[in-house]
C-alpha positions as CSV (number, residue, x, y, z in Angstrom):
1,X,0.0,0.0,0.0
2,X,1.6,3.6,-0.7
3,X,0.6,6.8,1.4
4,X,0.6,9.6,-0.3
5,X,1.0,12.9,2.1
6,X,0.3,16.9,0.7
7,X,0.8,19.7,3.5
8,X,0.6,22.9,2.5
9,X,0.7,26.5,3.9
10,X,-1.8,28.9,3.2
11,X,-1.3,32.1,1.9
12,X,-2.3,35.2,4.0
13,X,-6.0,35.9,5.0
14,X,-7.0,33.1,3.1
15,X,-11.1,32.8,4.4
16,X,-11.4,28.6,6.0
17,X,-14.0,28.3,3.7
18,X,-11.8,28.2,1.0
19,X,-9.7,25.5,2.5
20,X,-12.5,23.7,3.7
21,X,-13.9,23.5,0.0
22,X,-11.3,22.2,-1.7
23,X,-10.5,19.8,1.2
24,X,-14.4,18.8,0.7
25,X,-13.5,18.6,-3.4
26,X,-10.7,16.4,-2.7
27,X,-13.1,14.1,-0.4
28,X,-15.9,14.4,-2.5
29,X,-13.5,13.0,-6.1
30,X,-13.9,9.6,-7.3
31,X,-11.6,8.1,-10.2
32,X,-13.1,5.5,-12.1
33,X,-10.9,2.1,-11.1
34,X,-9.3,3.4,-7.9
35,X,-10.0,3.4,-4.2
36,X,-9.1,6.1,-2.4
37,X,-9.0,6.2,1.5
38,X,-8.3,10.0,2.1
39,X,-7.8,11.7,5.3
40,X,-7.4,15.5,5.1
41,X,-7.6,18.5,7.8
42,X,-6.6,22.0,9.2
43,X,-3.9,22.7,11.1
44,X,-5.2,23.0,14.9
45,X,-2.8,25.7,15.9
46,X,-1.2,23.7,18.3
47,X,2.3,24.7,17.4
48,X,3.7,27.8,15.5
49,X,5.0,27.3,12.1
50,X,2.9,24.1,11.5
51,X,1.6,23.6,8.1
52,X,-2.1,25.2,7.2
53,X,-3.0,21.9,6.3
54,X,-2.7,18.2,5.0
55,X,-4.4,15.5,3.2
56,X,-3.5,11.8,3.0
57,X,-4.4,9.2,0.7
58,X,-3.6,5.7,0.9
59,X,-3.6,3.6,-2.6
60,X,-3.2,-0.2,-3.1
61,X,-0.6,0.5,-5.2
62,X,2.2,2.6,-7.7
63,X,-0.3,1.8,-10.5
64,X,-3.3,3.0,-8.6
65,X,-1.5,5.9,-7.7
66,X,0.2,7.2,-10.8
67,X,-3.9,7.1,-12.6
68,X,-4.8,9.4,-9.2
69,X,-2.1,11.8,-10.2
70,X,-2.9,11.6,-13.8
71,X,-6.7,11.5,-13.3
72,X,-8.2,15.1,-14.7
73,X,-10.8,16.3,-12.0
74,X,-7.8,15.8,-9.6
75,X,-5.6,17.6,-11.3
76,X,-8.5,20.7,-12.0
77,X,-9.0,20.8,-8.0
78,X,-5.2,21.3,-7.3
79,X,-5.2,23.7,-10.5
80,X,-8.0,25.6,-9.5
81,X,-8.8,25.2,-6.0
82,X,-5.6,24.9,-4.2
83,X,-2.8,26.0,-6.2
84,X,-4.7,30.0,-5.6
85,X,-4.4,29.7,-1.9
86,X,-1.2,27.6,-1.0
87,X,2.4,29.4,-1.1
88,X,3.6,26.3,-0.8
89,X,2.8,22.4,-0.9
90,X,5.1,19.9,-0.6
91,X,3.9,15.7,-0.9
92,X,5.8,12.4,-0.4
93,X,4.6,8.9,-1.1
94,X,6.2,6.1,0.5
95,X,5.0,2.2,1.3
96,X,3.2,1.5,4.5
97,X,4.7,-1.5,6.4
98,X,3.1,-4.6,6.0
């Protein structure tokens, strides 16, 4: 199984709502022929200089996610919805033990 991990920092005044709909875009996207078990959330402000935000998804496999990054409607909701309000993201994916 492969995580995939995105955190991202916000850029200033940037209304939650925002966030919280392209988080909800994110949760809401289906690609035809993969499963995706996402995770995503704001940061809680529990520590300065944490990250505005993160979203996981874990894929069965390479395959499954390479079609996720290359899947369309994915790649319009990072376009359009998140690329706007992040000055920065930064993702890693790496296998889960097991």
């Amino acid at each position: 199984m492969i995580r995939n991990v995105v955190v991202g920092r916000l850029l200033p005044d940037v209304p939650p709502e925002r966030v919280r709909a392209a988080l909800q875009a994110l949760l809401d996207l289906r690609v035809p022929g993969v499963e995706l078990r996402m995770v995503s959330g704001l940061d809680l402000g529990l520590r300065e200089g944490n990250a505005s935000y993160v979203i996981t998804v874990d894929l069965d496999d390479e395959d499954a996610y390479r079609v996720y990054d290359r899947d369309e409607e994915h790649n319009r909701i990072r376009r359009e919805m998140f690329a706007p309000i992040s000055a920065s993201i930064e993702r890693i994916q790496f296998r889960l033990p097991g």
